[in-house]
mmCIF file of the N, C-alpha and C atoms, coordinates in Angstrom:
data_MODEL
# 
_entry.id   MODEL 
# 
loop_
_atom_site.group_PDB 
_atom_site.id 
_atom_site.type_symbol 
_atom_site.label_atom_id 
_atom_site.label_alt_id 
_atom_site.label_comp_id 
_atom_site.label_asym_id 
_atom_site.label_entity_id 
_atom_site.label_seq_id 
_atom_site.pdbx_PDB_ins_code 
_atom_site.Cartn_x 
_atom_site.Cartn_y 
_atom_site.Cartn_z 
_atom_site.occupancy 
_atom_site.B_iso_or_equiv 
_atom_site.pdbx_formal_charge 
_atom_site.auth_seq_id 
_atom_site.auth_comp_id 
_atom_site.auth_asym_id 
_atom_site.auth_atom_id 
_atom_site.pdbx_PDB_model_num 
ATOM 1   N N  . UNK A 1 1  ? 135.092 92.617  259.562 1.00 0.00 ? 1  UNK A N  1 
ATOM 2   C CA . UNK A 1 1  ? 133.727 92.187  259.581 1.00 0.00 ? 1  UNK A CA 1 
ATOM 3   C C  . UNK A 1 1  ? 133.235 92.174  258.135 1.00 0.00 ? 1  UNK A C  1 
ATOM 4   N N  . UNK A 1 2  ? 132.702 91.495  257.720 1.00 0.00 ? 2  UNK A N  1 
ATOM 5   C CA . UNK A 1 2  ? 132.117 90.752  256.594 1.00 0.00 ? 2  UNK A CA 1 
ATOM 6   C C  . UNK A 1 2  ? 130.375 91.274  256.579 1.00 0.00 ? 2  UNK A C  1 
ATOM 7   N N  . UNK A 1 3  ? 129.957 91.924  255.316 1.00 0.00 ? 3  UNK A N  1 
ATOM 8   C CA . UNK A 1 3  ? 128.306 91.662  255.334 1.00 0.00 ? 3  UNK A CA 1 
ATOM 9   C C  . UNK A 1 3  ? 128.424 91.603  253.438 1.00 0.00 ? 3  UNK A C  1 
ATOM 10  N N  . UNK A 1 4  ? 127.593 90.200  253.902 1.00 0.00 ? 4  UNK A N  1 
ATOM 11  C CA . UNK A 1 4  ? 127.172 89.998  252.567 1.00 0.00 ? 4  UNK A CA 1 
ATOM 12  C C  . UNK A 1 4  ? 125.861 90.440  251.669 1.00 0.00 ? 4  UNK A C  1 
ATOM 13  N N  . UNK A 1 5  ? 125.111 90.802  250.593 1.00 0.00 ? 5  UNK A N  1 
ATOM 14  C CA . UNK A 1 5  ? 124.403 90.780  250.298 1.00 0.00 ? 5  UNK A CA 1 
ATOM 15  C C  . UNK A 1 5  ? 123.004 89.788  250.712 1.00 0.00 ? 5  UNK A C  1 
ATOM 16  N N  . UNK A 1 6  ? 121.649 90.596  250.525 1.00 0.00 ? 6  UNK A N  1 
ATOM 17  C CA . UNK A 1 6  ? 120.929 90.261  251.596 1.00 0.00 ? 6  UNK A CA 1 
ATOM 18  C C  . UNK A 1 6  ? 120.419 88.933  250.368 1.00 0.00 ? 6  UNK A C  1 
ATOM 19  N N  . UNK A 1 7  ? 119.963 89.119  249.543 1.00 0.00 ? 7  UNK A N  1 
ATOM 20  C CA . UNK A 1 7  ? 119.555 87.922  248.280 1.00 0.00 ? 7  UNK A CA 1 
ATOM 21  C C  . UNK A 1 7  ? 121.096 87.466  248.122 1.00 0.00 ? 7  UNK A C  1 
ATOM 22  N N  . UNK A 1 8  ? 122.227 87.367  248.460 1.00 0.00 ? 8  UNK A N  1 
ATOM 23  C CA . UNK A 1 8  ? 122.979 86.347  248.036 1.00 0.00 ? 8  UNK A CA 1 
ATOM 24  C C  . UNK A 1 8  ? 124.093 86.716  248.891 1.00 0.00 ? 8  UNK A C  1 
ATOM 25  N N  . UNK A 1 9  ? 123.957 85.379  249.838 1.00 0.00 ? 9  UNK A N  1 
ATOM 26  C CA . UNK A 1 9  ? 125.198 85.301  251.029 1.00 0.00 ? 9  UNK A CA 1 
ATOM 27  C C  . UNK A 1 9  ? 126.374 85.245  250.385 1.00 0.00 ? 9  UNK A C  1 
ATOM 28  N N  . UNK A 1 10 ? 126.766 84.675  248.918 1.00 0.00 ? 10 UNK A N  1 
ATOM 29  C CA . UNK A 1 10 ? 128.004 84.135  249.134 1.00 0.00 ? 10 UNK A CA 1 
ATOM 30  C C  . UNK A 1 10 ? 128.805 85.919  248.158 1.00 0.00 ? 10 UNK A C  1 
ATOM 31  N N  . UNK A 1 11 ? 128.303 86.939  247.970 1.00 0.00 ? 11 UNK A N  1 
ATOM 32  C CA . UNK A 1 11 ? 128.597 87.951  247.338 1.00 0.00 ? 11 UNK A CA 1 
ATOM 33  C C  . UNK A 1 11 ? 128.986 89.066  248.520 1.00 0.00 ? 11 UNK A C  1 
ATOM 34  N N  . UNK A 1 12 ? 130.258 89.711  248.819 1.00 0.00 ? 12 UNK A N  1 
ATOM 35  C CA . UNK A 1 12 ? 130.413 90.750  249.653 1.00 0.00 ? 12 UNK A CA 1 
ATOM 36  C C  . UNK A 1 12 ? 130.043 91.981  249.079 1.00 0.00 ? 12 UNK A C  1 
ATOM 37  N N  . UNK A 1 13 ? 129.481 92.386  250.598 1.00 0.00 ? 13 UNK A N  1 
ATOM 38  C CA . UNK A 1 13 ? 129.210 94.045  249.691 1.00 0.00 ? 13 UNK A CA 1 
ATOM 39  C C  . UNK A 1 13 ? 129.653 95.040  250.823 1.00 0.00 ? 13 UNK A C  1 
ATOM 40  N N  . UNK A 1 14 ? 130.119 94.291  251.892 1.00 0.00 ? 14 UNK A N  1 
ATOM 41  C CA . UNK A 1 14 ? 131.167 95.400  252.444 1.00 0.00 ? 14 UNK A CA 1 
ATOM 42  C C  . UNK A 1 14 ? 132.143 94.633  253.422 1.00 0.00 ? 14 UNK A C  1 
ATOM 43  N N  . UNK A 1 15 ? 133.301 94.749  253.623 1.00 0.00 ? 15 UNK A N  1 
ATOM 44  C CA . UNK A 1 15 ? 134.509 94.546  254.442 1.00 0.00 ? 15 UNK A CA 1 
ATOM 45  C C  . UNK A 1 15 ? 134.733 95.389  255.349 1.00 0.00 ? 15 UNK A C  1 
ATOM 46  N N  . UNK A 1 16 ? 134.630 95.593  256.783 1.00 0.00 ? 16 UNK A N  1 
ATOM 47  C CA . UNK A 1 16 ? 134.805 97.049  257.393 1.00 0.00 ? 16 UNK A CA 1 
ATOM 48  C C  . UNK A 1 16 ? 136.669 96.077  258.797 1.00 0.00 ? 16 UNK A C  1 
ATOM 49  N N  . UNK A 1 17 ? 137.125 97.334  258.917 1.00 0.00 ? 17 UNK A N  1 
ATOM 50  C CA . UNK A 1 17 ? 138.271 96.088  259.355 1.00 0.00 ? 17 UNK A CA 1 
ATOM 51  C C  . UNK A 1 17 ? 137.860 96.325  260.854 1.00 0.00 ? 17 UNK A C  1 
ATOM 52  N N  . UNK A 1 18 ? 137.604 95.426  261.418 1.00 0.00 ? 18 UNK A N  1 
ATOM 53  C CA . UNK A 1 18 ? 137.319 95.147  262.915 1.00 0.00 ? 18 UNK A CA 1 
ATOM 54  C C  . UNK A 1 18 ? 138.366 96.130  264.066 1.00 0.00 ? 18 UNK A C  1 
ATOM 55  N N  . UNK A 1 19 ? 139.342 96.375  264.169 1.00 0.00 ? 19 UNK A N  1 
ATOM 56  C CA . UNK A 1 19 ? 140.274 97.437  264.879 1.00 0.00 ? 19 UNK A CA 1 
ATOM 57  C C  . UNK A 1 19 ? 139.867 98.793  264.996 1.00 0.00 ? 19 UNK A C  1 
ATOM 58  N N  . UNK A 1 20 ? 140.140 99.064  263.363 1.00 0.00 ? 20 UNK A N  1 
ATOM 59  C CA . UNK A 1 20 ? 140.113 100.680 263.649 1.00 0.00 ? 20 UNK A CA 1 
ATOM 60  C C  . UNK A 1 20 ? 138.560 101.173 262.623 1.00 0.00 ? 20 UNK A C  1 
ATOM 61  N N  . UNK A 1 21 ? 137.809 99.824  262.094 1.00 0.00 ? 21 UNK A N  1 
ATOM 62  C CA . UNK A 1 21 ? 136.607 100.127 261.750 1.00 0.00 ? 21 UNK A CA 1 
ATOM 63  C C  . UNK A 1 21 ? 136.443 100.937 260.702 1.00 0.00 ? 21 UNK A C  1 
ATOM 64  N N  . UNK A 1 22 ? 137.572 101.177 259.979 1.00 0.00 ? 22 UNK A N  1 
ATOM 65  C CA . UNK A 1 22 ? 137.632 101.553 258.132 1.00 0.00 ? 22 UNK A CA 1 
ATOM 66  C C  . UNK A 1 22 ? 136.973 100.432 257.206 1.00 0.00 ? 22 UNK A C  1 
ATOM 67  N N  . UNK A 1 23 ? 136.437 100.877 256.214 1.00 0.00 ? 23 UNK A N  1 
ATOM 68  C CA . UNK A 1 23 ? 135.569 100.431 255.281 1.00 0.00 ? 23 UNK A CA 1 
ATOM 69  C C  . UNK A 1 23 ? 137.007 100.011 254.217 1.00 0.00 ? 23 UNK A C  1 
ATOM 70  N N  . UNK A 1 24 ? 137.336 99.028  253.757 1.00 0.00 ? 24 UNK A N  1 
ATOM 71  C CA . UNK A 1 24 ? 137.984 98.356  252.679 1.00 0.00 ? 24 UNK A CA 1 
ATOM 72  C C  . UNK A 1 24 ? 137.458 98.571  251.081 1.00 0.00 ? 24 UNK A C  1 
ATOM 73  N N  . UNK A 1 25 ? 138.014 98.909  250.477 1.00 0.00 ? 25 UNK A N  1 
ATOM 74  C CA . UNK A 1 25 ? 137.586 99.073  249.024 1.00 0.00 ? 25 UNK A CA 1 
ATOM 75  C C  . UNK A 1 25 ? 137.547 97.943  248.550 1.00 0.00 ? 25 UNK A C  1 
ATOM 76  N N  . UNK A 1 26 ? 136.334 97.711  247.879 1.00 0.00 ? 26 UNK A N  1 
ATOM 77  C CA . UNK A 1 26 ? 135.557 96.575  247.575 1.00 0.00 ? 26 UNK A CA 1 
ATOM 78  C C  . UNK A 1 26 ? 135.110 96.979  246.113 1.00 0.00 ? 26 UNK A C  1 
ATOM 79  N N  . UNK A 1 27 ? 135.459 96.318  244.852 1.00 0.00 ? 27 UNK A N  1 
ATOM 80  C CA . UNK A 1 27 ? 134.665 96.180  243.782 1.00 0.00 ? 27 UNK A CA 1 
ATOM 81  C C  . UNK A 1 27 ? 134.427 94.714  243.127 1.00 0.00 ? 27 UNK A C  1 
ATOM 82  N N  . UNK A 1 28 ? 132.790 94.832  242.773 1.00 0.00 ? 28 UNK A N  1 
ATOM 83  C CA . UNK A 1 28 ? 132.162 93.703  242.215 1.00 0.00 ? 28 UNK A CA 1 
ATOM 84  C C  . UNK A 1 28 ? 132.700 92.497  243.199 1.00 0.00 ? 28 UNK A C  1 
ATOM 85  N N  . UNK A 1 29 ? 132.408 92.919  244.409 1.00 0.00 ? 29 UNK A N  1 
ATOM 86  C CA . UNK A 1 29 ? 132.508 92.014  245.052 1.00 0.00 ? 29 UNK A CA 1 
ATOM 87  C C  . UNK A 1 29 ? 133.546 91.343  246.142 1.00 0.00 ? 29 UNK A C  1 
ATOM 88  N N  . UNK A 1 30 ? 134.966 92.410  245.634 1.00 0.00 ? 30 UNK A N  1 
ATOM 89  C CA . UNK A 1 30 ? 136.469 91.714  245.418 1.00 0.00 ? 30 UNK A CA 1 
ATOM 90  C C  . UNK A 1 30 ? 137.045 92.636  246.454 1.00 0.00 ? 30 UNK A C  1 
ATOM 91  N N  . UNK A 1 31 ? 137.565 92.271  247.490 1.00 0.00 ? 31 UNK A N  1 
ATOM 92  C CA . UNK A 1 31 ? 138.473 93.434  248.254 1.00 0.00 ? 31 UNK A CA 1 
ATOM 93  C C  . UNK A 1 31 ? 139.373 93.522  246.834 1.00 0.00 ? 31 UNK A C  1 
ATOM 94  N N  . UNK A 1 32 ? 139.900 95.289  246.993 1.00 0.00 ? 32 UNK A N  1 
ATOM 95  C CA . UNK A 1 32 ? 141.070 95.451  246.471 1.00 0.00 ? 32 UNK A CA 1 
ATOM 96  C C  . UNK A 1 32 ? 142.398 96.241  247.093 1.00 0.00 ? 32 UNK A C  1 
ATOM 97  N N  . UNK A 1 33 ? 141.986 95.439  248.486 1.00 0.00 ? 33 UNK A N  1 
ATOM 98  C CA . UNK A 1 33 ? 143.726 95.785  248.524 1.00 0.00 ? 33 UNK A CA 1 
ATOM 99  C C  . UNK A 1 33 ? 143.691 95.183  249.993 1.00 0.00 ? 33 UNK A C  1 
ATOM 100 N N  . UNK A 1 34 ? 144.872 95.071  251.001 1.00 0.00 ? 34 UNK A N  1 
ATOM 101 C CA . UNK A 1 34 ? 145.646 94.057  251.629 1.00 0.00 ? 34 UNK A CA 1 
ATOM 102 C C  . UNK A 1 34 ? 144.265 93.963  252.800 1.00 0.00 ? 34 UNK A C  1 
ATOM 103 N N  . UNK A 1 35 ? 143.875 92.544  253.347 1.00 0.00 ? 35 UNK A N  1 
ATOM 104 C CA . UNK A 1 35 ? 143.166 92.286  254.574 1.00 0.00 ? 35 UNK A CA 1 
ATOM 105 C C  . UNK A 1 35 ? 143.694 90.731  254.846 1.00 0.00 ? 35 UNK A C  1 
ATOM 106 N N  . UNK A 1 36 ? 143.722 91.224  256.484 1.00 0.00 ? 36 UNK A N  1 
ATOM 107 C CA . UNK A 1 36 ? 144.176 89.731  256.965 1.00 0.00 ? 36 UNK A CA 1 
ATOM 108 C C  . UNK A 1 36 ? 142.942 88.742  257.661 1.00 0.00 ? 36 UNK A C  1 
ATOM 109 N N  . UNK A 1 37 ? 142.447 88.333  257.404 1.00 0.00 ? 37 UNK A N  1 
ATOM 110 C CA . UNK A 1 37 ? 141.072 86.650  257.769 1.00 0.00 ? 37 UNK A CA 1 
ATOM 111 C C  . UNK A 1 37 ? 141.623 86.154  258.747 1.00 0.00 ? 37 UNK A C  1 
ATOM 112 N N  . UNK A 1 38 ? 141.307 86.616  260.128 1.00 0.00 ? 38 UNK A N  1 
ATOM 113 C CA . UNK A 1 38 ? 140.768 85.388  260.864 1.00 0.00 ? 38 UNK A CA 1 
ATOM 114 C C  . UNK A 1 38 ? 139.787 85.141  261.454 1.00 0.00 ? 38 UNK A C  1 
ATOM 115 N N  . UNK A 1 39 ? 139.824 83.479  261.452 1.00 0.00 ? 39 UNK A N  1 
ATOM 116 C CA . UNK A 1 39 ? 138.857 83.067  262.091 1.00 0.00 ? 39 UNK A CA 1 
ATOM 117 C C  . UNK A 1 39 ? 139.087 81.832  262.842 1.00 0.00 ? 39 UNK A C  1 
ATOM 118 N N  . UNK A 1 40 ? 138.627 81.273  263.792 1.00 0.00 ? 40 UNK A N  1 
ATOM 119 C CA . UNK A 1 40 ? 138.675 80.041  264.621 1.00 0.00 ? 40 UNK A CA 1 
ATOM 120 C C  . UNK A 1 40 ? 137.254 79.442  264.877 1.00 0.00 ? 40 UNK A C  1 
ATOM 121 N N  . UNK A 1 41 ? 137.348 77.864  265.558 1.00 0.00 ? 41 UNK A N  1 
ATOM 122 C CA . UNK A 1 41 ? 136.108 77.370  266.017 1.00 0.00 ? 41 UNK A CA 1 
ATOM 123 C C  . UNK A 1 41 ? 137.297 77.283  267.754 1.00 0.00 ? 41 UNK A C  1 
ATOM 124 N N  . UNK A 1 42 ? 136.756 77.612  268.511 1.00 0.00 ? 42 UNK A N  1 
ATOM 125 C CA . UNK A 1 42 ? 137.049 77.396  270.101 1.00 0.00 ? 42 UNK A CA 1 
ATOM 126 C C  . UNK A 1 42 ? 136.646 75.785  270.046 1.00 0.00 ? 42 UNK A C  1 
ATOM 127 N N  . UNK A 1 43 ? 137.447 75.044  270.735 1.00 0.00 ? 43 UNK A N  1 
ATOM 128 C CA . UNK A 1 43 ? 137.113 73.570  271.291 1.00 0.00 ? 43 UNK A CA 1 
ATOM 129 C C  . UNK A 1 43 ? 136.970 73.447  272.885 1.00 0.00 ? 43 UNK A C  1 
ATOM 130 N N  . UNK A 1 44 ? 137.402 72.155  272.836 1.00 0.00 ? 44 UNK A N  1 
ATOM 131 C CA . UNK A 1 44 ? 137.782 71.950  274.357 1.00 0.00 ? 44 UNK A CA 1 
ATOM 132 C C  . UNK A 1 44 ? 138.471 72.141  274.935 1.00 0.00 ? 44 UNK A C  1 
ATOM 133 N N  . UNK A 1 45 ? 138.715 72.288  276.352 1.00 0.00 ? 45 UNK A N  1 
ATOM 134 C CA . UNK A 1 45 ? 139.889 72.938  277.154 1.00 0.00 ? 45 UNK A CA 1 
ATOM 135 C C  . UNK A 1 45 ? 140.606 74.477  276.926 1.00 0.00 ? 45 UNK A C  1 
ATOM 136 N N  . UNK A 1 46 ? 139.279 75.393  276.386 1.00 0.00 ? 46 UNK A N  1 
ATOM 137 C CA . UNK A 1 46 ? 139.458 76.667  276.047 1.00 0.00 ? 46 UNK A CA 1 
ATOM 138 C C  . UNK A 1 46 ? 137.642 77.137  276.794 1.00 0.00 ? 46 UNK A C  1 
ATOM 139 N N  . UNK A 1 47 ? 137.898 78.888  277.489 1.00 0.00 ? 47 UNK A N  1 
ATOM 140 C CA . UNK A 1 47 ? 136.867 79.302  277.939 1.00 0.00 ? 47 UNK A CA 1 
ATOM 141 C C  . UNK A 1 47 ? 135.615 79.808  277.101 1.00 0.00 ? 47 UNK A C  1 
ATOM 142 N N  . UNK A 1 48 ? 135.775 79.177  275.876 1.00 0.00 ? 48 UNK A N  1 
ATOM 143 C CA . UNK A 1 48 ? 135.313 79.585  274.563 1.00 0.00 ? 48 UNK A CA 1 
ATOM 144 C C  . UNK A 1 48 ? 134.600 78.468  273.908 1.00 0.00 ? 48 UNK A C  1 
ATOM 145 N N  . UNK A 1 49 ? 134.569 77.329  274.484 1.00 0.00 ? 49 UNK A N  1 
ATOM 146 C CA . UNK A 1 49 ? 134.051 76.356  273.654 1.00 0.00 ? 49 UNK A CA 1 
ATOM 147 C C  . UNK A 1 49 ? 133.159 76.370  273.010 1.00 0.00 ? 49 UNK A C  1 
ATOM 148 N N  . UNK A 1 50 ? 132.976 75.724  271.897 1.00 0.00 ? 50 UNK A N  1 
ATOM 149 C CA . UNK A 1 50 ? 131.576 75.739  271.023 1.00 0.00 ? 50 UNK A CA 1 
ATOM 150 C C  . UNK A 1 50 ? 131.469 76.806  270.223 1.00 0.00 ? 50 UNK A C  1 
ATOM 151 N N  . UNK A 1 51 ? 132.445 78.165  270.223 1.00 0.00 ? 51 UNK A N  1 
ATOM 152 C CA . UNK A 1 51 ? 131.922 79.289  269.698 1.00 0.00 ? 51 UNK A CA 1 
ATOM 153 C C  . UNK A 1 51 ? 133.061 79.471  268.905 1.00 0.00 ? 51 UNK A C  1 
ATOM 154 N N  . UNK A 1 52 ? 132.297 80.195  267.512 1.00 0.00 ? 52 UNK A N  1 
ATOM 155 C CA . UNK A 1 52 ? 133.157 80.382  266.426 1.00 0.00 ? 52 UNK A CA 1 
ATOM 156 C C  . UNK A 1 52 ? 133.331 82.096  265.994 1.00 0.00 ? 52 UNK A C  1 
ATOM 157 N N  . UNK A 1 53 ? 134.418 82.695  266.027 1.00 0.00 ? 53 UNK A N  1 
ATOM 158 C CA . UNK A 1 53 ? 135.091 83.747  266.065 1.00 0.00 ? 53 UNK A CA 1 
ATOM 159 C C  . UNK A 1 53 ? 135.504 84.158  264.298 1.00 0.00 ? 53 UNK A C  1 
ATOM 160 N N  . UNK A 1 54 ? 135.749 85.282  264.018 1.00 0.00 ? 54 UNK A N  1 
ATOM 161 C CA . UNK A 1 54 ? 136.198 85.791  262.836 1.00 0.00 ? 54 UNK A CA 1 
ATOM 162 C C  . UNK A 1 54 ? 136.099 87.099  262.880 1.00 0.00 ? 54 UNK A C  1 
ATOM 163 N N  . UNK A 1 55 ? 137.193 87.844  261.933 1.00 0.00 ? 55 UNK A N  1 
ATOM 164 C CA . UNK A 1 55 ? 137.513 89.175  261.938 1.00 0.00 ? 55 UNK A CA 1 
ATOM 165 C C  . UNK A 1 55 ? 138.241 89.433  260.757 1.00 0.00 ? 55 UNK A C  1 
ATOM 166 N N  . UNK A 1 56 ? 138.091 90.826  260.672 1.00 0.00 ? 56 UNK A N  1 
ATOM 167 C CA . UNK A 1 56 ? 138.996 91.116  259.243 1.00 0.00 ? 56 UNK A CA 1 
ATOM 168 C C  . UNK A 1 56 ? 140.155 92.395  260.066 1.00 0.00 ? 56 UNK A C  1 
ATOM 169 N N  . UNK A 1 57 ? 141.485 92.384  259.058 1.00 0.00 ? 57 UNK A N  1 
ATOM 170 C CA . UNK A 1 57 ? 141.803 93.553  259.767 1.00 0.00 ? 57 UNK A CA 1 
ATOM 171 C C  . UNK A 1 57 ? 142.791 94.123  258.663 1.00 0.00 ? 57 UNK A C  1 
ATOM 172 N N  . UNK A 1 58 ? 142.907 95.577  258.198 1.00 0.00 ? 58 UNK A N  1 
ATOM 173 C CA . UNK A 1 58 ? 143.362 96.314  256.959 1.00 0.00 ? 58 UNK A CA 1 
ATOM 174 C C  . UNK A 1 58 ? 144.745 96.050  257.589 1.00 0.00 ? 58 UNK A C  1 
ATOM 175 N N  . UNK A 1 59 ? 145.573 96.015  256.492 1.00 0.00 ? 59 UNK A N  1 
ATOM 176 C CA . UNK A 1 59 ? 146.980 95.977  256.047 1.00 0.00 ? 59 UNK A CA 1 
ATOM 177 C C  . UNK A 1 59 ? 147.654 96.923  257.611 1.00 0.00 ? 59 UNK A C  1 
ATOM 178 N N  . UNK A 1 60 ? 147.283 97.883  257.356 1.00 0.00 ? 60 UNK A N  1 
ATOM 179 C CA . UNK A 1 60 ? 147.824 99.079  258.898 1.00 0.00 ? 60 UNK A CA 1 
ATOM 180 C C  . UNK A 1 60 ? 147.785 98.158  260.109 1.00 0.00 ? 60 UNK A C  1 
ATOM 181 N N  . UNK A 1 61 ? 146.697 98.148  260.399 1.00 0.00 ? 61 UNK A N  1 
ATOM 182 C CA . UNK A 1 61 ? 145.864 97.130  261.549 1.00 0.00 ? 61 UNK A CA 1 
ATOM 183 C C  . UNK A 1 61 ? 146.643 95.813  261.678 1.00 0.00 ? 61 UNK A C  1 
ATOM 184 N N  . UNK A 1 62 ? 146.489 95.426  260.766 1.00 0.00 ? 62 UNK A N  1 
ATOM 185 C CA . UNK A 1 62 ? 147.686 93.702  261.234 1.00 0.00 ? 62 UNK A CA 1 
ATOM 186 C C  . UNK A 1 62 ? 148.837 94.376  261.435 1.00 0.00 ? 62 UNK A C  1 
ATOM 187 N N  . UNK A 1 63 ? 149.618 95.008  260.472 1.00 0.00 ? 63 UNK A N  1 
ATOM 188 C CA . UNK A 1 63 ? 150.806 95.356  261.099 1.00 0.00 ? 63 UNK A CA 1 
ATOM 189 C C  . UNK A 1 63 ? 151.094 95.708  262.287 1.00 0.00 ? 63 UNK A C  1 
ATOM 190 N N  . UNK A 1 64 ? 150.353 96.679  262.998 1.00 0.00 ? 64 UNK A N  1 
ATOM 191 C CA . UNK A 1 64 ? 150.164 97.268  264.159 1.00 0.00 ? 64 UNK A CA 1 
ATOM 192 C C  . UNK A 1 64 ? 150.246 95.960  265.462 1.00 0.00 ? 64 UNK A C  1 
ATOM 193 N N  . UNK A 1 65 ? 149.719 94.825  265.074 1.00 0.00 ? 65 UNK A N  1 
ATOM 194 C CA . UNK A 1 65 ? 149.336 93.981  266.077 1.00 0.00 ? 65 UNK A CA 1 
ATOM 195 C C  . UNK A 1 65 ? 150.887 93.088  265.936 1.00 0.00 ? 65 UNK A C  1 
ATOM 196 N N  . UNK A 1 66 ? 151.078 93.166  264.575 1.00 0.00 ? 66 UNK A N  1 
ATOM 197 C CA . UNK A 1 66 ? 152.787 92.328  264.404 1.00 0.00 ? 66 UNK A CA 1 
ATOM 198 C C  . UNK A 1 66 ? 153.528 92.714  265.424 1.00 0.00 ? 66 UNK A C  1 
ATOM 199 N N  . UNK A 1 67 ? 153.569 94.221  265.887 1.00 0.00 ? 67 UNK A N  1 
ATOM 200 C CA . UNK A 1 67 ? 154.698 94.926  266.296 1.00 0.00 ? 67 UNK A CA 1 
ATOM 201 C C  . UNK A 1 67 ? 154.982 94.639  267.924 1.00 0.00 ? 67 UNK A C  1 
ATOM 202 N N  . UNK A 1 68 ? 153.485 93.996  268.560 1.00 0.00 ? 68 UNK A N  1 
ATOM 203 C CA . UNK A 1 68 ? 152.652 93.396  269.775 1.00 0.00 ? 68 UNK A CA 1 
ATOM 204 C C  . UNK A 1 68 ? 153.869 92.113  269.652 1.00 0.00 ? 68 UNK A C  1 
ATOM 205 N N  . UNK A 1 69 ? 154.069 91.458  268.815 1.00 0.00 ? 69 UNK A N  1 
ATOM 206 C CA . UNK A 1 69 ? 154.675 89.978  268.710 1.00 0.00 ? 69 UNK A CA 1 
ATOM 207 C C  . UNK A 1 69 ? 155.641 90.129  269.724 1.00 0.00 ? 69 UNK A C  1 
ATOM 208 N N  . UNK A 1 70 ? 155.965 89.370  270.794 1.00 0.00 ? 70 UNK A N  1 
ATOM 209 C CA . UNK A 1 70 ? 157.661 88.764  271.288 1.00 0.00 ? 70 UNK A CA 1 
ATOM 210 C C  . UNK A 1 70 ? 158.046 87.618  270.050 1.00 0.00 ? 70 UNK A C  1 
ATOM 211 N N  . UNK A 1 71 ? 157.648 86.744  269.847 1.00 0.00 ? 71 UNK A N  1 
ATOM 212 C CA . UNK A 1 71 ? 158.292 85.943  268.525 1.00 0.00 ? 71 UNK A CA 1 
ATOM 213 C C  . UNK A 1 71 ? 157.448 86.699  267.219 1.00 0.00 ? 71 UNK A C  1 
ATOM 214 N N  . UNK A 1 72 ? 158.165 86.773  266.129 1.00 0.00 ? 72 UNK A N  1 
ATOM 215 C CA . UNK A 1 72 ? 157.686 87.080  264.740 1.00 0.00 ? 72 UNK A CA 1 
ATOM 216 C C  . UNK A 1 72 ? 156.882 86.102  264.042 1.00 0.00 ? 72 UNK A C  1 
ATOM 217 N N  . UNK A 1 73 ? 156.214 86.570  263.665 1.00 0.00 ? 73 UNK A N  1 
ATOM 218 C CA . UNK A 1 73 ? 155.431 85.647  262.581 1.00 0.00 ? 73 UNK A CA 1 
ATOM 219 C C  . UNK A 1 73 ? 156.556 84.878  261.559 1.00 0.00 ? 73 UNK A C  1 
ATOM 220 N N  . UNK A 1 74 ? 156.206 83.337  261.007 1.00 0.00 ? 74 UNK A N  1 
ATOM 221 C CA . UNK A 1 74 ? 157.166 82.967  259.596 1.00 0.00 ? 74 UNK A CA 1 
ATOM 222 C C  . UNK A 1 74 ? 156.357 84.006  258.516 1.00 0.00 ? 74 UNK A C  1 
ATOM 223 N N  . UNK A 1 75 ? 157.707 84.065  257.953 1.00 0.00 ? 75 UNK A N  1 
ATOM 224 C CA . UNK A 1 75 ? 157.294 84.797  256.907 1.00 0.00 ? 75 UNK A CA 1 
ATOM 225 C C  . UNK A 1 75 ? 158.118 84.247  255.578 1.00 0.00 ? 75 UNK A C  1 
ATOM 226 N N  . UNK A 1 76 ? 157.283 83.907  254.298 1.00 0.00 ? 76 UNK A N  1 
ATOM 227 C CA . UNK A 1 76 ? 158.178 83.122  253.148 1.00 0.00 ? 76 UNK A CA 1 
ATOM 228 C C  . UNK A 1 76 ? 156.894 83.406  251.837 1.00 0.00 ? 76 UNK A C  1 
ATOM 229 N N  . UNK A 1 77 ? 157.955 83.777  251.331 1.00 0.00 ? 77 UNK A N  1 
ATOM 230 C CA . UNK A 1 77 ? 157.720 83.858  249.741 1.00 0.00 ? 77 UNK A CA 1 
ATOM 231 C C  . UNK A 1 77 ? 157.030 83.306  248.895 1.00 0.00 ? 77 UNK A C  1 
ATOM 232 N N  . UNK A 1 78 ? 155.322 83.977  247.775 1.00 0.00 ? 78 UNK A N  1 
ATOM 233 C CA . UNK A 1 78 ? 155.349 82.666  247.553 1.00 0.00 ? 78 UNK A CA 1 
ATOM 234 C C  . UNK A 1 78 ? 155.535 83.075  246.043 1.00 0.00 ? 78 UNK A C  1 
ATOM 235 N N  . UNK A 1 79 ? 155.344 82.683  245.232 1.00 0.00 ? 79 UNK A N  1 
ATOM 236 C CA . UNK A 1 79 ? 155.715 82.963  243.712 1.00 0.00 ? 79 UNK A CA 1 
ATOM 237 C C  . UNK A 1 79 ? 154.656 82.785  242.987 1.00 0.00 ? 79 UNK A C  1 
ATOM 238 N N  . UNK A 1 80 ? 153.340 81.872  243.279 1.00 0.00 ? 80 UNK A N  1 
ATOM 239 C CA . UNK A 1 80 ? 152.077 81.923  242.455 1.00 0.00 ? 80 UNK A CA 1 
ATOM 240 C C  . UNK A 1 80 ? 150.956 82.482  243.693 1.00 0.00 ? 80 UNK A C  1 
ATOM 241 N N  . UNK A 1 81 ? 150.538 83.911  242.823 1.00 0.00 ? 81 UNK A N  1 
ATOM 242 C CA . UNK A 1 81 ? 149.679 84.018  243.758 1.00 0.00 ? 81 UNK A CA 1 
ATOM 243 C C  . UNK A 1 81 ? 147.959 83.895  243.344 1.00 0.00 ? 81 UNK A C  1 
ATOM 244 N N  . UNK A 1 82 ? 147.297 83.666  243.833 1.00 0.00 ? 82 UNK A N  1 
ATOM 245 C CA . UNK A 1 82 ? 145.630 83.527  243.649 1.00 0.00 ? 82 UNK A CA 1 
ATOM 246 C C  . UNK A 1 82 ? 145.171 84.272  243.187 1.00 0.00 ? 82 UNK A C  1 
# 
């Protein structure tokens, strides 16, 4: 879960991870260290339509849900990172 500053949406001022509800270390703005983003818009032919979803979840927390997988996630290398 995401809350941004109240005078300026596009600045985070806290990350809390949706699962197990730990607070993410955050400076000047910046997570500093592993969170996984998702989010979707629901369409048609889903019980969800029209509604748009998002979550954060700490490094532990995604893993935890990996382990849930019958197929694995791809997983590949990348060499320039952001």
């Amino acid at each position: 879960m995401r809350q941004y500053l109240e005078q300026d949406k596009n600045t985070l001022e806290k990350v809390i991870c949706n699962y197990c509800g730990r607070e993410l270390k955050l400076k000047n703005g910046i997570v500093q260290e592993g969170v996984f983003r998702g989010e979707t818009h629901w369409g048609y032919f889903s019980s969800r339509d029209g509604e748009y979803h998002s979550f954060d979840l700490c490094e532990k927390c995604y893993e935890h849900l990996l382990e849930m997988f019958k197929i694995p996630v791809t997983v590949e290398e990348e060499t320039e990172l952001l």
